[in-house]
N, C-alpha and C positions, 0 to 999 in steps of 0.2 A: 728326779734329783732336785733338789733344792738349793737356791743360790745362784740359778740361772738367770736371773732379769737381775739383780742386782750386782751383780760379777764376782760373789764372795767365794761360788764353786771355783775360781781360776785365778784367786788370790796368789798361790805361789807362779803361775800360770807369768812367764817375760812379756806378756803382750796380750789384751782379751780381743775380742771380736774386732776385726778389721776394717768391717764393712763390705764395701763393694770393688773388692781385690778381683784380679782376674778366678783368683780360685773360687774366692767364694761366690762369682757370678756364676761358675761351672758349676759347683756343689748345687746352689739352688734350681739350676734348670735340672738338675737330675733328679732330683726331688721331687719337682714339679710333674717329672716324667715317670709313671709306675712302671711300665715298661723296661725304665734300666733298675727298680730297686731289688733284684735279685744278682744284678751285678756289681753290688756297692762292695762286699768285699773283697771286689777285684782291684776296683779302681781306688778305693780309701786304706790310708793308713794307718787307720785306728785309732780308738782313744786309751791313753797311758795315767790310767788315776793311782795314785797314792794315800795311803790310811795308815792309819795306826794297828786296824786289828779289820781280821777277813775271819770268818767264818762262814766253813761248807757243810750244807747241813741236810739232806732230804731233796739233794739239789736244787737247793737255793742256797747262793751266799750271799751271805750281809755283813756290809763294810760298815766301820766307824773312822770318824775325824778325816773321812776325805777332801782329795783336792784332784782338780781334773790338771793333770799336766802342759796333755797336747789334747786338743781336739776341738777347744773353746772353740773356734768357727763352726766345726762343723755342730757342736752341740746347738750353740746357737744358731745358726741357721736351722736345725730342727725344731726347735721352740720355735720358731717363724711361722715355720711352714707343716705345726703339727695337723692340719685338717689335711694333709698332703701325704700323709705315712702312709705307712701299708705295712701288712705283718710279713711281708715278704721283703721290707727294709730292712735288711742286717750290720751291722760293723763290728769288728774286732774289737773285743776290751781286754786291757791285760791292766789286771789287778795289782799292784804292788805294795806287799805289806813290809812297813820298814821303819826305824825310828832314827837312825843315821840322816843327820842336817845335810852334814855334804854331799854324800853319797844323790839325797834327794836332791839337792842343786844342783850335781852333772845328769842327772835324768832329766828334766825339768829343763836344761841349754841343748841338750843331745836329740833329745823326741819332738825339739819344734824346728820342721825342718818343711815344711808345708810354704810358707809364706818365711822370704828369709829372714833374718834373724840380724837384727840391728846392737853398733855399742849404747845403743840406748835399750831396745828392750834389756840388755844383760843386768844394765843398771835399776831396770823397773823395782827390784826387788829387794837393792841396794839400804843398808839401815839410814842410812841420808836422806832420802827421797823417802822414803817411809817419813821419817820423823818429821820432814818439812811437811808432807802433807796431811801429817797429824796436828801440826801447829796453824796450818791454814784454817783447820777445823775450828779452831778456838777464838782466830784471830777475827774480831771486826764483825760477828755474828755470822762468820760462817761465810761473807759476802765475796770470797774467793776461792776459789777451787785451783788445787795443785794438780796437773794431770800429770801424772807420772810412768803411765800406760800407756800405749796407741790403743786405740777401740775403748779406752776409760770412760765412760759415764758421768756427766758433771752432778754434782746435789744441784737437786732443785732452785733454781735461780740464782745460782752462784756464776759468779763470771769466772770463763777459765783461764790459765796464763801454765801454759805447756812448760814443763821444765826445759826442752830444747828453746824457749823462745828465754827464759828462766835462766840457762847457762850463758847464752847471745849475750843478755844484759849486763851481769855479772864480767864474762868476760871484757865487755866494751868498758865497762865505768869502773870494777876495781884494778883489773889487770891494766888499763888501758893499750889493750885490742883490739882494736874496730875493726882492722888489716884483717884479721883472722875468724873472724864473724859468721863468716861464707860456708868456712871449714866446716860443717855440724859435727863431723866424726870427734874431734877435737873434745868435742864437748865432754862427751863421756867415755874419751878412751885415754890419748895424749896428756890431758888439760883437767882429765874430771878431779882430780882429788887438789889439787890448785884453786880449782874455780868452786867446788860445791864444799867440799870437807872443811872449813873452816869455822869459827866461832861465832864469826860477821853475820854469815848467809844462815839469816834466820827470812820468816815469813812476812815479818816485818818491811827487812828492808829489799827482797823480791817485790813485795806490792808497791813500795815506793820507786823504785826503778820502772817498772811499770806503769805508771803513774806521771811520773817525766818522761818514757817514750811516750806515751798517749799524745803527751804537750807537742813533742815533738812531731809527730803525724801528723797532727793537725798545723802545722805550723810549716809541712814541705811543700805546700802549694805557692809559697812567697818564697821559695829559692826560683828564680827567673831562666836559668838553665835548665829547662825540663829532662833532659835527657840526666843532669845530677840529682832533680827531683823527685825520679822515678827509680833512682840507681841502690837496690837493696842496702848496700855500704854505708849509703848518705847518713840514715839514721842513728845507726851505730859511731860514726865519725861525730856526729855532733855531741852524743851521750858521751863522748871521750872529752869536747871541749866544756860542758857543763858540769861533768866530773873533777876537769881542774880547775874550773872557774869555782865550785863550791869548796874546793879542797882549800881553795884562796883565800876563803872569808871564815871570820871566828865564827859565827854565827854559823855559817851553813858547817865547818868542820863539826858542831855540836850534835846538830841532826843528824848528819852521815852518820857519824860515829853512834846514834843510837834513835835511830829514824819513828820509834816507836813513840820519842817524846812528842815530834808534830801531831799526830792523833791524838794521845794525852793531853796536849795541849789547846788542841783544836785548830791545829793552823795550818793543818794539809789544803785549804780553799787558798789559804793567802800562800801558802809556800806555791801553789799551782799557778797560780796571778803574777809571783815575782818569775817564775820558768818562763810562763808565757811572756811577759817586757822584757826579759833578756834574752830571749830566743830571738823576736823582733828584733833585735839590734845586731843582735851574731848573723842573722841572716842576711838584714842590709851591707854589713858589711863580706860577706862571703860572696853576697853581689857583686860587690866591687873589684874582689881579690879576682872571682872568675872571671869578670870583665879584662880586668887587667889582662891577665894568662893569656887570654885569648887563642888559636889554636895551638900553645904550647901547653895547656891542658889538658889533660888524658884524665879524664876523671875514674875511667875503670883501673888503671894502672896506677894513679895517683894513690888512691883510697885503700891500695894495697900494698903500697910502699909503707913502713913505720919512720922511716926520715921522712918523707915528704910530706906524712900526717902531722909529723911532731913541726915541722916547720910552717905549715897551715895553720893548726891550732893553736901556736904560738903566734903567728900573726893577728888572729882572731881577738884571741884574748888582748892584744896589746891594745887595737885598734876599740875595746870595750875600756878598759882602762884608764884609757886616754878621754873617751866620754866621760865616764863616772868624773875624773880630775876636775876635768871642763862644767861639767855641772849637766850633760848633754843626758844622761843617762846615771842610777841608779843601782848602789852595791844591791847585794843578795840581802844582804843583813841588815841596809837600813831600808831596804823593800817590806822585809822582815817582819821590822818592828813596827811598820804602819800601823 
């Protein structure tokens, strides 16, 4: 079969190869072992492919426009470990000739049942996430990879940015979410047509929310509270106050609203450079705020409150403000125009 190293055989496929799942550690020692491949169609559940046209013919049949449903692990782990066959390895194949969309979409959620079944695989196939990651293709020479599959395969030297990590951001900077961050389910079951289906979330502006979490990681080792600077939340809670701190200024409302132009323009370095001094400063003073607190701080509690986020970053922001006025620190927009 062809389309197995590249994952185009398991294209309608929720999910391609796993890796090193408990299953598929089991599959591969069995494999490994000749001894059990006269019992594989005891143990395996088959593979489930779908085409457009089967013909049986002289006892052979041959399929067109196939897709392999369910089985991508175990196929692929056969590809692995082809010097390891034996003609006494068998598995079940059920053939399904069918031209019905939907009908192939409840087969396709039904027959993966091997390794379970996430609201994100459902979404893999989603025309959303399709399209994003056809716009990643175009965008910036390709220098991003949408992964939109668990077991997905990046292009060649593409950096990847997970659509679960992809809804996180979206969630934390347009929704202003951070509280809810945690939740993954949210992503794409609850929240998914809120946070991805809209006009905004192009590829564009996923690479630039990624692009200020980056600033942001690099930048939580100067939170002085190590236990808030190691606290998953932290980074999303800040994404919310640089969300409103950019929604503040004419200048950064221009870019939000069409993030594409920084690139055009060439000022994704210098927009990275104004993130980086104003992060420095939100940081110093969150220093301060969790000093203050002191043990009336609960940062795991806190950061999952939406009052008490909204009253932090509203501290935050004022405490910047109040810099900029004093001459102590600089807006986003005249960092900007440096």
């Amino acid at each position: 079969m062809e389309g197995i190293e590249d994952g185009t055989l398991f294209s309608q496929n929720v999910r391609q190869s796993l890796g090193n799942t408990k299953v598929n550690k089991s599959l591969s020692q069995s494999v490994a072992d000749s001894t059990e491949h006269q019992n594989f169609p005891l143990y395996h559940n088959g593979v489930n492919i779908l085409c457009e046209r089967a013909t049986l013919g002289d006892g052979v049949l041959e399929i067109e426009n196939y897709v392999v449903v369910n089985g991508a692990q175990s196929i692929s782990t056969f590809k692995k470990s082809v010097s390891k066959l034996s003609p006494d390895l068998r598995v079940i194949a059920k053939v399904v000739q069918l031209s019905d969309a939907s009908l192939s979409r409840r087969i396709t959620i039904n027959s993966n049942n091997q390794n379970a079944i996430k609201p994100r695989d459902l979404k893999s196939t989603n025309e959303v996430q399709i399209r994003l990651r056809k716009e990643f293709e175009s965008v910036l020479n390709g220098e991003y990879d949408l992964e939109i599959k668990r077991g997905q395969e990046a292009r060649n030297g593409a950096e990847i940015i997970t659509n679960e990590e992809a809804g996180r951001l979206l969630l934390a900077f347009d929704l202003m979410e951070p509280e809810s961050c945690h939740q993954v389910y949210k992503l794409f079951d609850d929240k998914y047509a809120e946070i991805f289906a809209r006009p905004a979330v192009t590829a564009w502006r996923v690479i630039l929310l990624n692009i200020i979490m980056q600033r942001i990681q690099n930048a939580m080792p100067s939170i002085e509270y190590k236990p808030l600077s190691k606290y998953g939340l932290t980074r999303f809670f800040l994404l919310s106050v640089l969300s409103e701190l950019i929604a503040g200024d004419a200048i950064g409302r221009e870019y939000n609203k069409d993030p594409k132009k920084l690139f055009d323009e060439g000022k994704i370095d210098n927009f990275s450079g104004a993130i980086d001094e104003i992060l420095g400063a939100i940081i110093v003073d969150l220093n301060f705020e969790v000093a203050d607190l002191g043990d009336g701080f609960d940062y795991k509690g806190d950061l999952k409150s939406p009052s008490k986020i909204k009253d932090l970053r509203a501290k935050l922001l004022r405490s910047f403000q109040k810099d900029v006025a004093r001459g102590k620190a600089k807006a986003l927009g005249d960092l900007l125009a440096e």
